[in-house]
Backbone as numpy.savetxt, mean C-alpha at the origin, in Angstrom:
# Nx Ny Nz CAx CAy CAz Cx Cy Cz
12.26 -20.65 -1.54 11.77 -19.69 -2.52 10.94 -20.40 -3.59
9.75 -19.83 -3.87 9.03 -20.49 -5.24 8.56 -19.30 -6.40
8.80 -19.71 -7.40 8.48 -19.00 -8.66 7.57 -18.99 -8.78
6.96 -17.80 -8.49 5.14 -17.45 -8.44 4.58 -17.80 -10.00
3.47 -18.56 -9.61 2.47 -18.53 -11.09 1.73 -17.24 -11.27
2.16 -16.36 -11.96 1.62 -15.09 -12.14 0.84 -14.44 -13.36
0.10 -14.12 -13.32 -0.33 -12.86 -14.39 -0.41 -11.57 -14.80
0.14 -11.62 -16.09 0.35 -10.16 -15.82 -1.26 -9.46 -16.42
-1.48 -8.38 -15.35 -2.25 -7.56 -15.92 -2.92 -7.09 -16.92
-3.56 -6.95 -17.57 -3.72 -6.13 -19.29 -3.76 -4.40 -18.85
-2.32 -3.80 -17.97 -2.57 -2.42 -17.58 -1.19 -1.53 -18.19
-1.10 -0.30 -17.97 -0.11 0.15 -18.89 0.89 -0.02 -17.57
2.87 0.02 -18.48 3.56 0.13 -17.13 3.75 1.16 -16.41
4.08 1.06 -14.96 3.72 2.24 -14.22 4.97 2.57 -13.69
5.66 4.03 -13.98 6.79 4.52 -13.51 7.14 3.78 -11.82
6.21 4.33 -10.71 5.79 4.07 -9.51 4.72 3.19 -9.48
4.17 1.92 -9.65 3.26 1.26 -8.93 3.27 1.18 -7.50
1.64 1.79 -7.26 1.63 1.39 -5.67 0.18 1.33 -4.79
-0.20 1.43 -4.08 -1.48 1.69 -3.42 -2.53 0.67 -3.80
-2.29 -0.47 -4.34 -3.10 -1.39 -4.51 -4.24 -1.48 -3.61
-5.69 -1.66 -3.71 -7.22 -1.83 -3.12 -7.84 -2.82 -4.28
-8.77 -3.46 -3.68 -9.81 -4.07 -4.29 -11.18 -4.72 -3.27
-11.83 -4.45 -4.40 -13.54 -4.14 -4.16 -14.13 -5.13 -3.92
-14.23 -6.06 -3.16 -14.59 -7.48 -3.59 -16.45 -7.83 -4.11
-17.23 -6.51 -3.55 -18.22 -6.48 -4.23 -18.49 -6.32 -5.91
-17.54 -5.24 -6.29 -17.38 -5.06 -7.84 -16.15 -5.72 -8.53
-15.85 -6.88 -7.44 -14.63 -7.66 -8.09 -13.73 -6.69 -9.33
-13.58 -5.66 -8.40 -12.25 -4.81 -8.93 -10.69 -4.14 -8.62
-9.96 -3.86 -8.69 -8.69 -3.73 -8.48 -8.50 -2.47 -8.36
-8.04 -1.38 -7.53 -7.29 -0.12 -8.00 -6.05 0.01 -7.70
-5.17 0.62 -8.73 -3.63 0.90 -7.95 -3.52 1.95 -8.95
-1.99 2.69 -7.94 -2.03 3.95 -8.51 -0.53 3.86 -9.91
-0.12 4.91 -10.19 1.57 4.99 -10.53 1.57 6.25 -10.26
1.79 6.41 -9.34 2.18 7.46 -8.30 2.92 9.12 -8.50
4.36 8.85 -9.80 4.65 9.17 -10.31 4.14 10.00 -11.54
3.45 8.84 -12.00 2.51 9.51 -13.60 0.89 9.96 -13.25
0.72 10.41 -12.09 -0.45 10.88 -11.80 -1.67 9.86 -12.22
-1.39 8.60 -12.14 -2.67 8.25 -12.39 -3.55 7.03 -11.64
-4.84 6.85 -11.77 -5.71 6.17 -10.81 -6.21 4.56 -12.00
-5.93 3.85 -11.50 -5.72 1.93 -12.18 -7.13 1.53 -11.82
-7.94 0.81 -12.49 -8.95 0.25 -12.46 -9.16 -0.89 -13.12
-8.85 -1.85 -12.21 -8.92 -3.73 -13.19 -9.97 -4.27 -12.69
-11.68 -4.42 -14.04 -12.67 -5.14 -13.38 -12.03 -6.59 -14.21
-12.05 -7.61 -13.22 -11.54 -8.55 -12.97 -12.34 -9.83 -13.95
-13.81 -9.49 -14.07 -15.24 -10.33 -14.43 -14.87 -10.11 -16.37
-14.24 -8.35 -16.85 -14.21 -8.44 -18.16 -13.24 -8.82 -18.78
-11.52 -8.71 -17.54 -10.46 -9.00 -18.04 -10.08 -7.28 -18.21
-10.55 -6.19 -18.24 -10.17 -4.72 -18.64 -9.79 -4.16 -17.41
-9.24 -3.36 -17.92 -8.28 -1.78 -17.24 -8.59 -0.85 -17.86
-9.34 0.23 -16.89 -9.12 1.50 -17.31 -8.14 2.55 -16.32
-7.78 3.79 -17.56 -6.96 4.57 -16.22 -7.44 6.10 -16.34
-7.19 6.52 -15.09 -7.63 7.52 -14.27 -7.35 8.99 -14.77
-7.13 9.66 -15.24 -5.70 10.75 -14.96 -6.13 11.83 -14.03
-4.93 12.19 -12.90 -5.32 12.63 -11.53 -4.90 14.36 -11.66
-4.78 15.24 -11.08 -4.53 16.46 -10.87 -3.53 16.49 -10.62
-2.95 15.68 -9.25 -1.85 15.30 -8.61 -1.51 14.00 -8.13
-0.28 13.89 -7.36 -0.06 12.62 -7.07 -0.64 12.33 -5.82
-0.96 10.89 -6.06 -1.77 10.24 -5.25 -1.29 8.95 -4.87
-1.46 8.23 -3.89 -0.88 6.81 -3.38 -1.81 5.72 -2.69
-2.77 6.16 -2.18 -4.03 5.07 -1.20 -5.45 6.12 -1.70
-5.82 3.84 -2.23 -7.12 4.57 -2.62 -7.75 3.54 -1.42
-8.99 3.81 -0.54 -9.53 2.71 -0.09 -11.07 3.19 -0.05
-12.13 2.26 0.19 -13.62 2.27 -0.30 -14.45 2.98 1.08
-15.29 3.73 0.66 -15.69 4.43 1.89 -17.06 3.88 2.49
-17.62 4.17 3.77 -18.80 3.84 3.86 -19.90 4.07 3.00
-19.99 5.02 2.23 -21.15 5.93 1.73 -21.04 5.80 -0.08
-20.45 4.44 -0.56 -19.92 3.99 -1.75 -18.69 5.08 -2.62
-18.48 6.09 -2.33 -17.47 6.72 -2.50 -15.84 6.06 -2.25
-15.17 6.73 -2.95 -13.84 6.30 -2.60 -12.76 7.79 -1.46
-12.02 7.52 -0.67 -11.02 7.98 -0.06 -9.87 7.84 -0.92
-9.00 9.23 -1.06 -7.81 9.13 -1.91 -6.84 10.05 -1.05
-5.71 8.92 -0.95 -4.92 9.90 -0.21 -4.02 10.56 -1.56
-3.80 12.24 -1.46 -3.19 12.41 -2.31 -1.93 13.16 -1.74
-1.29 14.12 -2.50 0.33 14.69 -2.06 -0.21 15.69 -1.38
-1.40 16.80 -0.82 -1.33 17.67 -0.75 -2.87 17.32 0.16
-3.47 16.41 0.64 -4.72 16.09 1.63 -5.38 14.74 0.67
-6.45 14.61 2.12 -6.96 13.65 1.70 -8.59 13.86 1.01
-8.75 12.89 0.22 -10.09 13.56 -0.57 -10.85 12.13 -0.93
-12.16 12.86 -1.32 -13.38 12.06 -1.56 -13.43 11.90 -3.22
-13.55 10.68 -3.76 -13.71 10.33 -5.35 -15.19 9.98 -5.16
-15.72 10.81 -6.10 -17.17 10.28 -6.99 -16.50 9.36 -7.50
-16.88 8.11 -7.14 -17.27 6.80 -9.02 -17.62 6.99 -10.03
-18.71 7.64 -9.67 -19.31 7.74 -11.23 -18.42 8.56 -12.28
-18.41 10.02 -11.76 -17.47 10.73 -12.83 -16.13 11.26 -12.17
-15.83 10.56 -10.96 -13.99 10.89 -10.78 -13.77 12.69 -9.94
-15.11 13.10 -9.68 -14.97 14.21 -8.98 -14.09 14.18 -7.74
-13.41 14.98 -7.16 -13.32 15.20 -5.94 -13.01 16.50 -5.11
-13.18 15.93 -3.73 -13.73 16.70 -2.87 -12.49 16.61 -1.52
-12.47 17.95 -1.05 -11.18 17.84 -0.11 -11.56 17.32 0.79
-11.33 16.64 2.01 -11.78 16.15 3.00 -10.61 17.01 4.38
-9.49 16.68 3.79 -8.73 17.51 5.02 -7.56 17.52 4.28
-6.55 18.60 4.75 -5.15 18.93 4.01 -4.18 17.65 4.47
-3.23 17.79 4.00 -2.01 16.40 4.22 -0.78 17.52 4.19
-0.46 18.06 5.09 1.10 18.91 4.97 1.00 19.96 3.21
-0.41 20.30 2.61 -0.72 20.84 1.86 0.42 21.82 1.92
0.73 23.04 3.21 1.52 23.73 3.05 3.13 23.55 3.35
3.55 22.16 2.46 4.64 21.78 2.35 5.14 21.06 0.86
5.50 21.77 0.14 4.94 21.51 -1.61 6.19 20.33 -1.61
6.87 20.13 -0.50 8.57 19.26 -0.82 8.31 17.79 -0.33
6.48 17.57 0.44 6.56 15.98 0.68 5.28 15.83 -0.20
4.51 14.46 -0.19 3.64 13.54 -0.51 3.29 12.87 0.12
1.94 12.34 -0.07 1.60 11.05 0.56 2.12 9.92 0.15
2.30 9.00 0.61 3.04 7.60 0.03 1.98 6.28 1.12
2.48 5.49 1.39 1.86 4.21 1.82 0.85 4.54 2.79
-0.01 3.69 3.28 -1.10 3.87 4.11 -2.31 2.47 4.18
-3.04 2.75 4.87 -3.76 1.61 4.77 -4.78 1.79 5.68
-6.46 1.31 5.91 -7.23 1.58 6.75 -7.03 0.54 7.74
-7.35 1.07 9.47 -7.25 -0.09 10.20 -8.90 -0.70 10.54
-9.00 -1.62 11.20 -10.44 -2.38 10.99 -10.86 -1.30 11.68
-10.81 -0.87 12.84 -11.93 0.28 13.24 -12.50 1.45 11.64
-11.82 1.31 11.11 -12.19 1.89 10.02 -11.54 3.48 9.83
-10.89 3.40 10.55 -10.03 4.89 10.84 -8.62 5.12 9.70
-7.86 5.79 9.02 -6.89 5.52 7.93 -5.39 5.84 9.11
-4.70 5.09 8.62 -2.92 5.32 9.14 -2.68 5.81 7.32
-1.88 7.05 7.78 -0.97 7.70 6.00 0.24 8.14 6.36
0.99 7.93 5.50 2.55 8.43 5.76 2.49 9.48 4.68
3.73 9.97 5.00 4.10 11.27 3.73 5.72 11.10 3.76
6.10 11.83 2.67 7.73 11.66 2.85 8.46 12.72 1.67
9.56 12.80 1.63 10.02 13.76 1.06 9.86 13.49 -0.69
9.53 14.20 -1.62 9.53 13.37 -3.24 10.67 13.42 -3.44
11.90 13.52 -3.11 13.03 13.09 -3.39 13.48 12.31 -2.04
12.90 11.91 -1.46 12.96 11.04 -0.48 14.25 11.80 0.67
14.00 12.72 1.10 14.78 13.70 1.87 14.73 13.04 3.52
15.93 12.86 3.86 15.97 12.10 4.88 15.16 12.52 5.99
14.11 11.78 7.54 13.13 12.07 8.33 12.42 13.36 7.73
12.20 13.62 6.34 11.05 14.54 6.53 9.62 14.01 5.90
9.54 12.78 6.40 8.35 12.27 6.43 7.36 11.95 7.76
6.42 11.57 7.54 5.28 11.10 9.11 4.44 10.35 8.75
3.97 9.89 10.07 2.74 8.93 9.91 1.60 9.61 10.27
0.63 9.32 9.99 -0.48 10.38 10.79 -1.71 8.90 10.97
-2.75 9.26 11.86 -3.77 9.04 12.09 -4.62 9.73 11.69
-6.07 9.16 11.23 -7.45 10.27 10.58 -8.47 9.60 10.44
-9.09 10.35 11.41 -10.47 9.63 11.72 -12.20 10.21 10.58
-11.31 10.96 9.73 -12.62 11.75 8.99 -12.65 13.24 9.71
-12.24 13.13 10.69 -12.33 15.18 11.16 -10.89 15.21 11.57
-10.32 14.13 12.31 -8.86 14.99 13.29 -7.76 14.13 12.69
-6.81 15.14 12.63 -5.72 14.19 11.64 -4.52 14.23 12.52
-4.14 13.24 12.85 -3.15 13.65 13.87 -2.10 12.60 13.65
-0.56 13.71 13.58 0.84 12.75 14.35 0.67 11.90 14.90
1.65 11.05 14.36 1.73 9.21 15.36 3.31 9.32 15.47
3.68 9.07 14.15 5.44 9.25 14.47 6.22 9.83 13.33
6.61 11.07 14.19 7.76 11.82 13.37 9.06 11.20 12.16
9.51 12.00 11.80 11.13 11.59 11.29 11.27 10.63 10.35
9.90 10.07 9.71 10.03 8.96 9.22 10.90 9.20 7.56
11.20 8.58 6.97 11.97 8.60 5.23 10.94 8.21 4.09
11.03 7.08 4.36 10.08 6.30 3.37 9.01 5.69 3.86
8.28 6.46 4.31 7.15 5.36 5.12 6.49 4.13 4.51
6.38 3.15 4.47 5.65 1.95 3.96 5.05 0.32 5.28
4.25 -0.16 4.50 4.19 -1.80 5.25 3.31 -0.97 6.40
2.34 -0.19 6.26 0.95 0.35 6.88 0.04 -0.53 7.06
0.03 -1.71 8.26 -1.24 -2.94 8.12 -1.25 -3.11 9.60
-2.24 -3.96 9.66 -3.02 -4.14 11.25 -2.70 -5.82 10.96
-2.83 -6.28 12.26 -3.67 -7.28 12.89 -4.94 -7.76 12.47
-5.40 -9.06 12.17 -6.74 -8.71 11.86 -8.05 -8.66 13.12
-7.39 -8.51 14.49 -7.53 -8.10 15.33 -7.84 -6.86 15.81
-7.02 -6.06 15.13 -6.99 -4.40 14.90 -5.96 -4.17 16.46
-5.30 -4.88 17.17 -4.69 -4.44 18.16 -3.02 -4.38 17.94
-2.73 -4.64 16.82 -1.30 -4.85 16.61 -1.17 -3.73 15.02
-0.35 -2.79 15.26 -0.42 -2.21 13.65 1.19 -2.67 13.21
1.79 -2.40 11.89 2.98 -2.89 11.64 3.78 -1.25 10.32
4.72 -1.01 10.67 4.79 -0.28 9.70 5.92 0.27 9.42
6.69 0.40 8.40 8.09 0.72 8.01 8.91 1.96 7.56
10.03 2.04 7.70 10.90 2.84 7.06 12.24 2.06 6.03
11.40 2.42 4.85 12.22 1.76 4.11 13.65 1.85 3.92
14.08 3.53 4.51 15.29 4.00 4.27 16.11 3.67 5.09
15.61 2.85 6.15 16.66 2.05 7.08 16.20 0.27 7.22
15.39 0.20 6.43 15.27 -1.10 6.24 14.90 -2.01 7.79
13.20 -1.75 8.21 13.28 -1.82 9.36 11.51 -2.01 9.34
10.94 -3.34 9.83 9.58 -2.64 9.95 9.67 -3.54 11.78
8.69 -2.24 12.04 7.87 -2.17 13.52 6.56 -2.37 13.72
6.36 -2.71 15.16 5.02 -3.21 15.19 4.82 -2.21 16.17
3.88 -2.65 17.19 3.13 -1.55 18.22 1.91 -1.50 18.33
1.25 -1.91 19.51 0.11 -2.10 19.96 -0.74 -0.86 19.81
-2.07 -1.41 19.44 -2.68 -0.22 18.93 -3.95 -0.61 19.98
-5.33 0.45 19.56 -6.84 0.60 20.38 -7.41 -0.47 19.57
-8.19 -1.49 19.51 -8.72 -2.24 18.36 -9.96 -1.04 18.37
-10.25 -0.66 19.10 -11.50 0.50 18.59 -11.53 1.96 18.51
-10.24 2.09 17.91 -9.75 3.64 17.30 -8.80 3.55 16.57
-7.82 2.10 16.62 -6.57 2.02 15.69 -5.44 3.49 16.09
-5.44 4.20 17.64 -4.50 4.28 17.89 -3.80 4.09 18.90
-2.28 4.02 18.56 -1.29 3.40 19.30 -1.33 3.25 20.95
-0.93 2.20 21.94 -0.99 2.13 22.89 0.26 1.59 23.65
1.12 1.64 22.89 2.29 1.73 23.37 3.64 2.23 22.33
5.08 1.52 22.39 6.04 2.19 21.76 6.20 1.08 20.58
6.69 1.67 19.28 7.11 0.54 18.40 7.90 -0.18 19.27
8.06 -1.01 18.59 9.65 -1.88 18.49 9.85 -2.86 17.27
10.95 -2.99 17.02 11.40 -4.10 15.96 10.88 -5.01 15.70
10.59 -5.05 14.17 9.75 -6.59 14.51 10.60 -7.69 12.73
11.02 -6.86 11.80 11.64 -7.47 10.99 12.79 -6.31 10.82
14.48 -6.92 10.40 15.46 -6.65 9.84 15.83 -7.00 8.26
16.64 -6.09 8.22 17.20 -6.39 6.75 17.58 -7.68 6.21
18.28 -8.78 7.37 18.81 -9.63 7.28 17.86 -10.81 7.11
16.48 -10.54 7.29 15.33 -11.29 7.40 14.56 -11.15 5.81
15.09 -10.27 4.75 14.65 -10.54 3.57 15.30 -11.35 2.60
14.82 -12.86 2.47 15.49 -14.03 1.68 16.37 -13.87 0.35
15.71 -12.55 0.00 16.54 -12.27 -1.82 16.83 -10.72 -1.36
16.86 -10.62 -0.43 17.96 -9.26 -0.39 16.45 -7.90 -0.93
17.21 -6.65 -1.08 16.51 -5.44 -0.95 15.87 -4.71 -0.01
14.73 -3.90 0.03 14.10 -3.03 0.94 12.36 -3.94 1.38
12.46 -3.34 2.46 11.05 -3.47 3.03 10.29 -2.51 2.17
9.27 -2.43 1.74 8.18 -1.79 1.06 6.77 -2.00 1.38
5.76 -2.26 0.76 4.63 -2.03 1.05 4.03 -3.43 1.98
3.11 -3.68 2.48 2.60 -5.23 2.78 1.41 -5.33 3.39
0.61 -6.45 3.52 -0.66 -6.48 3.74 -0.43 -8.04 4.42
-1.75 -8.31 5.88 -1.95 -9.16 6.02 -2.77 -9.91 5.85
-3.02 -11.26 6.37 -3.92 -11.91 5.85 -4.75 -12.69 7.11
-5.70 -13.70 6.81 -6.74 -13.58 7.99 -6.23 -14.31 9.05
-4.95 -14.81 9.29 -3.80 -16.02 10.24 -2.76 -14.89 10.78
-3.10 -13.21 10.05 -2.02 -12.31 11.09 -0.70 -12.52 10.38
-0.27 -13.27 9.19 0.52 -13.31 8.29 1.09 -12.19 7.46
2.20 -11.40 7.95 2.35 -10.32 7.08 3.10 -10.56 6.02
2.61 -10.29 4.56 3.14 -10.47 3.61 3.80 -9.04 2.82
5.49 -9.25 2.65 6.04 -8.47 2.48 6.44 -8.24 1.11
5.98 -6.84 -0.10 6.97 -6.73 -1.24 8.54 -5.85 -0.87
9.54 -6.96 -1.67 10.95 -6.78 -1.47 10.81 -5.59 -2.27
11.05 -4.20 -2.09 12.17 -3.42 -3.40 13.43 -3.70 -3.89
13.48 -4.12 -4.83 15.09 -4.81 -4.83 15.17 -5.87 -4.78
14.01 -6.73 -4.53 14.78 -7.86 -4.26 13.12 -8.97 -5.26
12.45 -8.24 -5.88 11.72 -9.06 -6.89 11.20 -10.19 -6.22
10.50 -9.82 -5.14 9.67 -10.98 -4.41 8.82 -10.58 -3.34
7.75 -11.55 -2.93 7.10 -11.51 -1.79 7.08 -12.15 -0.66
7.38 -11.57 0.65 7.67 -13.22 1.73 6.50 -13.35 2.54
6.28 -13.64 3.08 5.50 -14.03 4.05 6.09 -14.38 5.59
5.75 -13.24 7.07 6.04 -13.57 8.21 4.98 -14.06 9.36
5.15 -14.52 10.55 3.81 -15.18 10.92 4.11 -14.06 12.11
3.24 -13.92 12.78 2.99 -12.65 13.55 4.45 -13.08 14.84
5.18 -14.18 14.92 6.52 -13.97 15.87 7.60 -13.61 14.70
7.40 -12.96 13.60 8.77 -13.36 12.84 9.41 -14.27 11.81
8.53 -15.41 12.25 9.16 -16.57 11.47 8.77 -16.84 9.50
9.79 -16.78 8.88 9.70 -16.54 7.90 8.41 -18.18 7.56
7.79 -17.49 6.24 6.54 -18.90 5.71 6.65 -19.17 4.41
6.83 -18.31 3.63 7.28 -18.82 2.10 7.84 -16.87 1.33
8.47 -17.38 -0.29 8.79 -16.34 -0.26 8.13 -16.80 -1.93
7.77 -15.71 -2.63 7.10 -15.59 -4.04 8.36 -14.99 -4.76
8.93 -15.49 -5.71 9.30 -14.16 -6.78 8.79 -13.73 -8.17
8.57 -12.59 -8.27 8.11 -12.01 -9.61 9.16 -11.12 -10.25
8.50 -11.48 -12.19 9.31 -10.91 -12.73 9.47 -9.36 -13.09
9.91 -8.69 -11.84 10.54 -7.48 -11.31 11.27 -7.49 -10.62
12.35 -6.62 -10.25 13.32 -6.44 -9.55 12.69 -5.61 -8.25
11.74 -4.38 -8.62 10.76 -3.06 -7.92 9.94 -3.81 -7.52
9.42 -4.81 -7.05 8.00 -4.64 -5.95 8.28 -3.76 -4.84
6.48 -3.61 -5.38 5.88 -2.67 -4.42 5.04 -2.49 -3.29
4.16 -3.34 -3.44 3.26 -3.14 -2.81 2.10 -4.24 -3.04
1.59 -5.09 -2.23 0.80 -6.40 -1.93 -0.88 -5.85 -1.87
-2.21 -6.90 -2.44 -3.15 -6.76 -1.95 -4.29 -8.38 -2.10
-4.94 -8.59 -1.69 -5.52 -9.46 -1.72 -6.64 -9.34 -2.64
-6.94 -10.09 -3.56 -7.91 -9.93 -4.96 -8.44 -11.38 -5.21
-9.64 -11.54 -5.93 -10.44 -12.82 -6.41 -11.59 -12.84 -5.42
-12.58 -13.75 -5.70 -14.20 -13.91 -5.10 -13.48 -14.63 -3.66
-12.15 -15.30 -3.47 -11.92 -15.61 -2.49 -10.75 -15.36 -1.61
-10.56 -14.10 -1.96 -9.38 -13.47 -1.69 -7.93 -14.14 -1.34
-8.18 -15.26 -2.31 -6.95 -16.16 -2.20 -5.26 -16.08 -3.09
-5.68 -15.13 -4.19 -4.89 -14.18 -5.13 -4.04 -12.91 -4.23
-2.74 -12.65 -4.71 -2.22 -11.91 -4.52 -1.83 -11.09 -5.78
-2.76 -9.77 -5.74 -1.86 -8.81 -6.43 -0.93 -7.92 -5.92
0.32 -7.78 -6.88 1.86 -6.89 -6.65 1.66 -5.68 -7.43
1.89 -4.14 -7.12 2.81 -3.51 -8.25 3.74 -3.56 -8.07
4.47 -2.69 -9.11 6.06 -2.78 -9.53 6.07 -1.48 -10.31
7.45 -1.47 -10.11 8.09 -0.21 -10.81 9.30 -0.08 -10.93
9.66 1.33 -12.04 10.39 1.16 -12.75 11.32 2.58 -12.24
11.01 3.31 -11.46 11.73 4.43 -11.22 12.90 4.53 -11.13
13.65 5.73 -11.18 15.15 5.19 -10.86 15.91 4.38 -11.73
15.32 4.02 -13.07 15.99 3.22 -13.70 16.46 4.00 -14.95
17.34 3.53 -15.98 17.77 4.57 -16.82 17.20 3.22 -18.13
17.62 3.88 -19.06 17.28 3.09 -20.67 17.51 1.49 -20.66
18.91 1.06 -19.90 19.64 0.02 -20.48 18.93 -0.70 -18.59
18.73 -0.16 -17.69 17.56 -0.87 -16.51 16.50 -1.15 -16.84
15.82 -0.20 -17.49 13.96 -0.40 -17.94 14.59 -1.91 -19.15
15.28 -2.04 -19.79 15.47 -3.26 -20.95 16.04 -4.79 -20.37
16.89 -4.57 -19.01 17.39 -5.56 -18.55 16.19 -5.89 -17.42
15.26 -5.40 -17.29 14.12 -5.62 -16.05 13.03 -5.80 -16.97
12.64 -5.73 -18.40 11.78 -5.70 -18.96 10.11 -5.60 -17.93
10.28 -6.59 -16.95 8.99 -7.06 -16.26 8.73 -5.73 -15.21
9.45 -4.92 -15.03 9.37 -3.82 -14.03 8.33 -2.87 -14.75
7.19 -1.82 -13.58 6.50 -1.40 -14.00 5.41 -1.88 -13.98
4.91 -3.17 -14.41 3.65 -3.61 -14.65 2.93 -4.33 -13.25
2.03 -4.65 -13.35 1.39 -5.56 -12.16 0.59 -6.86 -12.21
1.25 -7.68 -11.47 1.40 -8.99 -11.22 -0.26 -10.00 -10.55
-0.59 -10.60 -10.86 -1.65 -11.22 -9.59 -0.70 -12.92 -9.44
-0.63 -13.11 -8.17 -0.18 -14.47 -7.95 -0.96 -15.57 -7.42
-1.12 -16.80 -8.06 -2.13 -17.69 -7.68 -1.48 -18.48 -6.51
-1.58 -17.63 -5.55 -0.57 -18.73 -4.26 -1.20 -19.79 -3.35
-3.10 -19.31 -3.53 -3.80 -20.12 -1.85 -3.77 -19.66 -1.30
-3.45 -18.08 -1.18 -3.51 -17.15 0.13 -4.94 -17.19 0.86
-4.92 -17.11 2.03 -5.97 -16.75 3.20 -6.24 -15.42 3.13
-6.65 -14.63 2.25 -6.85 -13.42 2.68 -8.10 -12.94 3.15
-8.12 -11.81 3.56 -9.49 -10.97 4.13 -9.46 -9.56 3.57
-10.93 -9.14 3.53 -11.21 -7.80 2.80 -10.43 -6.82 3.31
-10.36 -5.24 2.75 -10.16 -4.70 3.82 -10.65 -3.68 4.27
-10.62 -3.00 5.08 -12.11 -2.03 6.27 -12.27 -1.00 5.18
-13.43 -1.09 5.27 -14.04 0.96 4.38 -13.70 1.59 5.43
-13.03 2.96 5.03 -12.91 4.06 5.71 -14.36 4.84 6.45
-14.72 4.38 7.53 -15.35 4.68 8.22 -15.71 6.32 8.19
-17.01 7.34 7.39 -16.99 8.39 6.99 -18.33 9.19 8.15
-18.76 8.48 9.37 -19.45 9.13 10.07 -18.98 10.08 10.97
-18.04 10.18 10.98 -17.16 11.42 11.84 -16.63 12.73 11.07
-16.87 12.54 9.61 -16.14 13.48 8.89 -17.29 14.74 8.55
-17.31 15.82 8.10 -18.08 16.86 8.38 -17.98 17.22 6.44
């Protein structure tokens, strides 16, 4: 285990931190707090944060072909103007189900999006994964709880992706040129495989196929090599990580959110560091990640 050299942010704390992206052209950051409806913006060049405020809740922001942004929100997925924060529906997300949300997700290199949804009180399997190519949105796998840890291969033939509520992430061969599935999950990390204890949550890989995992619960980041084998583990000062992304001109930085949910007066004071978001100077190998590919969408 090593005690990450970290920084904290100049951003407000976030009930839910999550959905971390960054721009590596506008050397910028977005993440959401999921919870407090709002959209995170760290340009990196001034040292500033600005924030968003959303309609609804929202969880994955990622960069589109056509300089626009993709936002997955609780109720479909939609198109952000930059300039003034407009948006535009692109397709519903279980819209006519007011009892889930979107939660984790991530684009695969074909450029196609994987999104989960799940219950907002986290209501046992009434969550999913879906596939969406810009027109067809389709089931991948039912029943899910907490969906999280939505990442590819940098291959695009291997996807990886979790249920936090059983503490379990899977892998499963995917199309490298559609990003969908081509065979059955199977197991690929256990509970017993997180060094400081807690939940599987969000994670991102890096350009060696390295999946790097945030603990919930367990105030750290590990790192697995595409058989399993554990590579180092980060801890930050939070107990809630959330969710991993790769940031800096050389994508060698790791930014975390964190959060504070679930916690009462005398938790938010004994976690002080929960809530806010982290960048870690580790030497990571990272790689960009795919714009949502928008020539199929109508």
């Amino acid at each position: 285990m090593t005690m990450a050299t970290t920084q904290k942010l100049p951003a407000g704390r976030c009930e839910l931190g999550e959905g971390p992206y960054y721009d590596p052209q506008a050397d910028t950051a977005w993440w959401f707090d999921i919870v407090g409806k709002t959209l995170f913006e760290h340009r990196f060049s001034a040292g500033e944060t600005s924030e968003h405020a959303l309609p609804r809740m929202a969880s994955v922001v990622a960069g589109t072909d056509d300089g626009r942004q993709l936002l997955a929100m609780e109720d479909g997925l939609y198109l952000r103007d930059l300039a003034d924060g407009a948006l535009s529906l692109l397709a519903p997300l279980e819209a006519d189900n007011s009892a889930t949300r979107s939660n984790d997700g991530r684009v695969h290199p074909s450029g196609n999006l994987w999104i989960g949804t799940m219950g907002k009180r986290a209501e046992w399997q009434a969550g999913a994964i879906y596939w969406f190519d810009g027109a067809d949105l389709r089931p991948l796998f039912r029943k899910i709880t907490i969906p999280n840890s939505i990442c590819f291969a940098p291959d695009g033939r291997t996807a990886y992706f979790a249920d936090t509520a059983v503490n379990t992430i899977w892998r499963v061969g995917v199309d490298a040129r559609t990003g969908l599935p081509s065979g059955e999950p199977e197991p690929f990390l256990h509970e017993k495989d997180l060094p400081l204890g807690g939940h599987f949550d969000g994670s991102v890989t890096d350009a060696d196929g390295v999946l790097w995992n945030a603990a919930w619960g367990g105030g750290s980041v590990s790192g697995y090599t595409p058989n399993g084998q554990p590579v180092r583990t980060y801890e930050l000062p939070a107990a809630q990580t959330s969710c991993p992304a790769f940031v800096g001109p050389g994508l060698d930085r790791l930014l975390v959110t964190t959060a504070w949910e679930g916690y009462d007066e005398a938790a938010r004071a004994s976690d002080p560091g929960s809530g806010f978001t982290y960048v870690i100077d580790g030497g990571f190998k990272g790689r960009p990640e795919p714009q949502f590919r928008l020539s199929t969408a109508t």
